[in-house]
C-alpha positions as CSV (number, residue, x, y, z in Angstrom):
1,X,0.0,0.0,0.0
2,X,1.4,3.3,-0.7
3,X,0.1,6.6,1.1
4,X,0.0,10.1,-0.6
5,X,0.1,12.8,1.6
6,X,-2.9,15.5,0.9
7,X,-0.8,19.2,0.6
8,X,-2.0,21.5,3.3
9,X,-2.5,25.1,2.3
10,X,-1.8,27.9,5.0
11,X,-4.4,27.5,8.3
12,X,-7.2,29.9,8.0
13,X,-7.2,32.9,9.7
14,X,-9.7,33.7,12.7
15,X,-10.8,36.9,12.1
16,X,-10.4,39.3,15.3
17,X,-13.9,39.8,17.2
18,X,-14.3,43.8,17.4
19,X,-15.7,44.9,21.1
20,X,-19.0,44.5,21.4
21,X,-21.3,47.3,21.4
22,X,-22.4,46.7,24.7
23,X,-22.5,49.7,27.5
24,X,-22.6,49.2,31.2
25,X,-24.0,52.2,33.5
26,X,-22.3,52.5,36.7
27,X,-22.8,55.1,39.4
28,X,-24.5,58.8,39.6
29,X,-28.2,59.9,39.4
30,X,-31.0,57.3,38.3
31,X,-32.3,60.6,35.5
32,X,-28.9,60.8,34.4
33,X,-28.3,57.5,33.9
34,X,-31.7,57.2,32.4
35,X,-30.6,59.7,29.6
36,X,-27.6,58.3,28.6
37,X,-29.3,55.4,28.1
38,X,-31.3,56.9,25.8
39,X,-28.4,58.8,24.0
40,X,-26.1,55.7,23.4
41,X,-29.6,53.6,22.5
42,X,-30.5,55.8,20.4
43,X,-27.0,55.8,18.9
44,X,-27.0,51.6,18.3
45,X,-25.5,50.6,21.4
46,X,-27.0,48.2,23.7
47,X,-27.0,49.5,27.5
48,X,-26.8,45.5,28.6
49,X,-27.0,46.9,32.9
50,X,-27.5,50.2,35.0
51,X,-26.4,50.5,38.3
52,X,-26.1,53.4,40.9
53,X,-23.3,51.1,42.5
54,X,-20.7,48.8,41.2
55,X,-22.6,46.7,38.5
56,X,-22.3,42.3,39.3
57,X,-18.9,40.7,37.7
58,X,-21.7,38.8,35.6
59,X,-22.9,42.4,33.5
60,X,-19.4,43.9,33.8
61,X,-18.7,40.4,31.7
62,X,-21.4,41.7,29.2
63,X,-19.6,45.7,28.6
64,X,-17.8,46.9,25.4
65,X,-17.2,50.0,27.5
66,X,-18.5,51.1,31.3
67,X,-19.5,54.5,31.6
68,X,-19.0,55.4,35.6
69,X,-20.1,58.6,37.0
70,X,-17.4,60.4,38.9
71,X,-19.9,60.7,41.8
72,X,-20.5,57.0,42.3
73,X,-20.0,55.9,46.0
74,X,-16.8,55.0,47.1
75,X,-15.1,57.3,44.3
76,X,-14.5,56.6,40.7
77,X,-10.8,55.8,41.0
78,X,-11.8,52.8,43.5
79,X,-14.8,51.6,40.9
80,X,-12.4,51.8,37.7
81,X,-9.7,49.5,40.1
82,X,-12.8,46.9,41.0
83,X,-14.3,47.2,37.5
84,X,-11.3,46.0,35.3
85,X,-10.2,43.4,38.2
86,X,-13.4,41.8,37.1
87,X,-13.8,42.5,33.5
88,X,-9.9,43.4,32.1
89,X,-11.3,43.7,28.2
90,X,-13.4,46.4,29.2
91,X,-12.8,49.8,28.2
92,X,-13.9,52.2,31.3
93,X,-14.4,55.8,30.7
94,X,-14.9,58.0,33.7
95,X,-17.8,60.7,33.0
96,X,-17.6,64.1,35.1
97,X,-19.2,67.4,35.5
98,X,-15.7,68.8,35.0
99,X,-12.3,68.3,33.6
100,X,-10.2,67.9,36.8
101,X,-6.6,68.0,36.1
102,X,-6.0,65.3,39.5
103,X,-8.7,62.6,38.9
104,X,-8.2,62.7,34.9
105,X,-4.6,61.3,36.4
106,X,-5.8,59.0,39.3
107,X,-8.4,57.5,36.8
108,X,-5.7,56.7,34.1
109,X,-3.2,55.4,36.6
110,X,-6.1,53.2,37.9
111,X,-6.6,51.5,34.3
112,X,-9.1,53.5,32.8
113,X,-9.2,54.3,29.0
114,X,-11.0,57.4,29.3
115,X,-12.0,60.4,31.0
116,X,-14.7,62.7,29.4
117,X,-16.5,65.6,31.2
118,X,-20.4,66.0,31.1
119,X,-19.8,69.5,29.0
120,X,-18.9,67.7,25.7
121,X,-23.1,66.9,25.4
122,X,-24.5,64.0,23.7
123,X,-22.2,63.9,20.3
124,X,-19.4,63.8,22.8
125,X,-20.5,61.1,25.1
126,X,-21.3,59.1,22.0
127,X,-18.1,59.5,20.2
128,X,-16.0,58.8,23.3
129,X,-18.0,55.1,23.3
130,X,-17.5,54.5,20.1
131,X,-13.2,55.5,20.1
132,X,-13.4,53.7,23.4
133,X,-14.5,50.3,21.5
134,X,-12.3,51.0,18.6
135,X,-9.9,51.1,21.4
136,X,-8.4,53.8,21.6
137,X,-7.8,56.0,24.6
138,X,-10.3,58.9,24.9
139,X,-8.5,62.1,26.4
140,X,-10.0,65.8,25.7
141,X,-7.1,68.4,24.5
142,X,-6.8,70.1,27.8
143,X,-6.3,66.9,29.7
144,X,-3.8,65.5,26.9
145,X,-1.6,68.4,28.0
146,X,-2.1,67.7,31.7
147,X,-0.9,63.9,30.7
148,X,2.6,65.4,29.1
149,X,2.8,68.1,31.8
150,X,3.3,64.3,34.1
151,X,5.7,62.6,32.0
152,X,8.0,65.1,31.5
153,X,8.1,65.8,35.5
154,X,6.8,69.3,35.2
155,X,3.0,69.0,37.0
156,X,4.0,69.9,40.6
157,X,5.0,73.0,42.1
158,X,7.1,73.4,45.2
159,X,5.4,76.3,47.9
160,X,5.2,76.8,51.4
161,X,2.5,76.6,53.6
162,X,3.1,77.7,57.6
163,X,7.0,77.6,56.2
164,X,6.8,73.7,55.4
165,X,7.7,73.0,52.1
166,X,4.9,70.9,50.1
167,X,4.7,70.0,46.5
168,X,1.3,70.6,45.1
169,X,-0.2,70.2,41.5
170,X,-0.1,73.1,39.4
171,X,-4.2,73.2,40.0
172,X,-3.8,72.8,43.8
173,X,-0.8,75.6,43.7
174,X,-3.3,77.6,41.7
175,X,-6.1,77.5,44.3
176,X,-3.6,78.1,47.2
177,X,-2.3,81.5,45.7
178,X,-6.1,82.8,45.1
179,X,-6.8,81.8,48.3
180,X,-3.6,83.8,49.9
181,X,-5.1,86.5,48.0
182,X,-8.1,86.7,50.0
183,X,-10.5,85.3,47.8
184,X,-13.2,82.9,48.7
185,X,-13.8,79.1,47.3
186,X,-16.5,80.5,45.2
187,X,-15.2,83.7,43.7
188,X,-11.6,81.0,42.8
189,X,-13.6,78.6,41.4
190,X,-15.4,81.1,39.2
191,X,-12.1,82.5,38.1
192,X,-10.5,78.9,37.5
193,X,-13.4,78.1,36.2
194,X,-14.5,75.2,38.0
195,X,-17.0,74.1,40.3
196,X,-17.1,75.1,43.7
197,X,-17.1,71.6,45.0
198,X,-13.6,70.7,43.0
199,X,-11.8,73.7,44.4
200,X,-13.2,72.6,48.0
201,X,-11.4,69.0,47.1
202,X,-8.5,71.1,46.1
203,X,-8.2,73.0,49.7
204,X,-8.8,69.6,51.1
205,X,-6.0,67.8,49.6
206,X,-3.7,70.7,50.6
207,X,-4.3,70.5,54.0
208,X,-4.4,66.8,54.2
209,X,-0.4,67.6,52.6
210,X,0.2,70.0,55.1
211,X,-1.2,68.1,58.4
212,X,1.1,65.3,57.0
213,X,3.9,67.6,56.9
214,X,3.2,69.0,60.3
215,X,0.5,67.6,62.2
216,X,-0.9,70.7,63.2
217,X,-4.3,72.0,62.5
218,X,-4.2,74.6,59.1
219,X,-6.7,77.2,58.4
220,X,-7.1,76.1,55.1
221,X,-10.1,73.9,54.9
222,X,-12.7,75.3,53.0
223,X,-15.4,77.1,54.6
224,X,-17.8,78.4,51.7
């Protein structure tokens, strides 16, 4: 008996999956979270869970892309950490009423792919979902600069506070000189032009710097 080998031609390629267009809600009000639902359906995308928590590791399993509110409890930074320990393909973009410079950086250094604030509207929520499942990162201009400003070493400032030295954020520093000037958490965050609840998180984090410089107590908590 003879046997004749059959020739083999090259194995056929699997073609690569693209993310599904699958959205998973996580965090802030139940009417914002209902209109965004609305938006993305509206736009094709299939909202597979919404949650004013942490969604279960069984929908996170479901997501192209979670969309977390920046006020969901426990903090966003924590909730991006806990999302993509239980779903690493997901793409997780952090929505915000604001761009703020020190959480765009604690949410990228968490894993996050994203970091949009609310002010881009509708278009710009949907676009960000549909880079984020191209996947790509989804950074707005100002906070691309914010992201250099860090790798080139360049986005603290060294100041004095009580004649301790502390090294603050250029934001933080920012707030602190406006607030030496005598003006009050409003009036700076209307001149920065941010919220007044940001600038108070600002003030915070200096004291918190300051108390762990010198544990003494700081009049720099914010009062209005």
């Amino acid at each position: 008996m003879t046997s004749h080998g059959n020739a083999r031609g090259p194995a056929p390629t699997v073609p690569t999956q693209p993310a599904p267009r699958t959205v998973v809600l996580a965090g802030g009000q139940a009417l914002v979270r209902a209109a965004r639902r609305s938006v993305l359906a509206r736009s094709g995308m299939d909202v597979v869970a919404d949650s004013a928590d942490l969604p279960s590791a069984a929908q996170l399993q479901q997501a192209g892309v979670v969309l977390v509110d920046a006020d969901i409890p426990g903090g966003c930074v924590r909730a991006v950490r806990r999302i993509l320990e239980q779903a690493p393909n997901a793409a997780v973009i952090v929505v915000a009423p604001e761009l703020d410079q020190e959480m765009l950086l604690a949410t990228i250094r968490a894993g996050a792919s994203g970091y949009i604030p609310e002010t881009l509207g509708v278009r710009g929520l949907i676009r960000a979902v549909e880079v984020a499942l191209s996947g790509e990162a989804v950074i707005p201009r100002a906070g691309v600069t914010t992201l250099i400003e860090q790798l080139r070493g360049g986005a603290q400032e060294q100041t004095s506070v009580d004649g301790f030295p502390l090294r603050l954020t250029r934001r933080e520093a920012d707030v602190v000189t406006r607030l030496r000037e005598g003006m009050t958490p409003k009036q700076i965050a209307y001149e920065l032009d941010l919220s007044a609840v940001t600038v108070r998180r600002h003030l915070s984090s200096v004291a918190r710097k300051a108390r762990q410089a010198r544990p003494v107590p700081l009049a720099l908590e914010p009062t209005s």
